[in-house]
C-alpha positions as CSV (number, residue, x, y, z in Angstrom):
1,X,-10.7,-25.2,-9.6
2,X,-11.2,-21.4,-8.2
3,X,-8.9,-20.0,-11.2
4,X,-7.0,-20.9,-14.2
5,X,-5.0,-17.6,-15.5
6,X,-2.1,-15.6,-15.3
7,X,-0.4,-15.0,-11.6
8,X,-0.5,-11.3,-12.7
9,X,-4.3,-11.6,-13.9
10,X,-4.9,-12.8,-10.1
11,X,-3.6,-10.0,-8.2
12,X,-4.7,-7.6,-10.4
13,X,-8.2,-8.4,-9.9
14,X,-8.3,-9.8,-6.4
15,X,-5.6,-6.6,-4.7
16,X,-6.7,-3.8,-6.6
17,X,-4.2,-1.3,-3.9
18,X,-0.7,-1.2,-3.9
19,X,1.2,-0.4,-0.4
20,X,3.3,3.1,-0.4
21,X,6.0,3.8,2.0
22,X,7.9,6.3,3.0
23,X,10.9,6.5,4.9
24,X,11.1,10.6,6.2
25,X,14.8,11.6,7.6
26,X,12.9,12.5,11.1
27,X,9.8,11.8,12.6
28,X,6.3,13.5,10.1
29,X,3.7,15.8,12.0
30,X,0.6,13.8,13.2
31,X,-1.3,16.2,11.2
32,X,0.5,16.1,7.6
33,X,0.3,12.4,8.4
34,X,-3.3,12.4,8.3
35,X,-3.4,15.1,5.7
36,X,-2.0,12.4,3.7
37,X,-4.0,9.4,4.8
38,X,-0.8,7.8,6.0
39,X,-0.3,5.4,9.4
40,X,2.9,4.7,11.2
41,X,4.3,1.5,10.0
42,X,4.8,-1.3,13.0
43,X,4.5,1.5,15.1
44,X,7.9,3.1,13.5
45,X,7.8,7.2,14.1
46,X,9.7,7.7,10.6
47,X,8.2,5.1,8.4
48,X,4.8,5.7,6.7
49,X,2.3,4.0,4.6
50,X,-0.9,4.0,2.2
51,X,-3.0,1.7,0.8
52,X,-3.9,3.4,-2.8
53,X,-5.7,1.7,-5.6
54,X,-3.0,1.0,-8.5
55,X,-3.9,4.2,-10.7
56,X,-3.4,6.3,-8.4
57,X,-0.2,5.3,-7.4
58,X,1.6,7.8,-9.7
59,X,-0.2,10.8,-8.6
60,X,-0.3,9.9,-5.1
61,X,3.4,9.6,-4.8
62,X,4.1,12.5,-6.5
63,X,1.9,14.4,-4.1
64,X,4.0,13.1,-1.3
65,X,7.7,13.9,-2.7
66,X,6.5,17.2,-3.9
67,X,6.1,18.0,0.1
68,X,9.1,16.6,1.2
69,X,11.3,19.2,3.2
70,X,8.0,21.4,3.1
71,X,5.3,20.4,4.7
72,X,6.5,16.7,5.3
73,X,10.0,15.9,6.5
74,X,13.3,14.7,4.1
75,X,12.2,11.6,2.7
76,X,15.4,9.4,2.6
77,X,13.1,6.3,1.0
78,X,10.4,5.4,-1.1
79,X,8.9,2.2,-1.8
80,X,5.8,0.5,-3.7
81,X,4.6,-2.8,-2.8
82,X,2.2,-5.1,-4.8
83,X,-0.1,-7.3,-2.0
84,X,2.0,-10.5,-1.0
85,X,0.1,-13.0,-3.6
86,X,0.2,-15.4,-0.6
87,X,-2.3,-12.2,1.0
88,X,-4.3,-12.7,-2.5
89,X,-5.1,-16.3,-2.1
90,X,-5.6,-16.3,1.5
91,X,-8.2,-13.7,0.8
92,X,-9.8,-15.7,-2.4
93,X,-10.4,-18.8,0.0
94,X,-12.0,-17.0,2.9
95,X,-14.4,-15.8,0.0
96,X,-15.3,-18.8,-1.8
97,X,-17.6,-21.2,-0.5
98,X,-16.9,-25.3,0.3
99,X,-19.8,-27.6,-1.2
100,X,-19.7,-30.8,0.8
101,X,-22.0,-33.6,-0.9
C-alpha cells in the first residue's frame, strides 16, 4: 500500500501546478507569449498555456486578463485544469521502488 488518504490529499501533494489556458480571439505575439511563460497548445496558434503552482493561480491569471486587448490579444476563453489524477498515479509509480524477495 503506497497511500491511504483522500483523492484530493493525493493530488495536492503529488501535482502541486495547475494547467492555465487561454483561448485569444487571434493568434498572441511570440514575444508577449514568452513574456508570459506561455507555449502554444498542440501546436494551436490561438490557444496558450502554463504550468503555475496552485497559489499562484489567482495572480497569474489576473495578470493575463488584465492584458487582454493590450498587450495580448481578445481572450475569448479561459480555463484552469487540475493534473489528470491518472497523470498523478502514473507519476507516483515511476517513483516508488519494487522490492522483489
Amino acid at each position: 500500500l503506497l497511500y491511504d488518504g483522500s483523492l484530493r490529499h493525493l493530488v495536492n501533494k503529488y501535482a502541486p501546478d495547475k494547467t492555465i489556458r487561454f483561448e485569444f480571439s487571434q493568434e498572441a505575439d511570440q514575444e508577449a507569449m514568452m513574456r508570459y511563460g506561455l507555449t502554444p497548445y498542440n501546436g494551436s496558434a490561438t490557444i496558450c498555456q502554463k504550468k503555475v503552482s496552485r497559489d499562484q493561480v489567482s495572480v497569474f491569471a489576473a495578470s493575463v486578463l488584465a492584458q487582454s486587448g493590450l498587450g495580448l490579444p481578445q481572450i475569448r476563453d479561459l480555463s484552469i485544469e487540475e493534473t489528470p489524477v491518472e497523470d498523478v498515479i502514473r507519476h507516483i509509480f515511476k517513483r516508488s521502488t519494487v522490492v522483489v524477495n
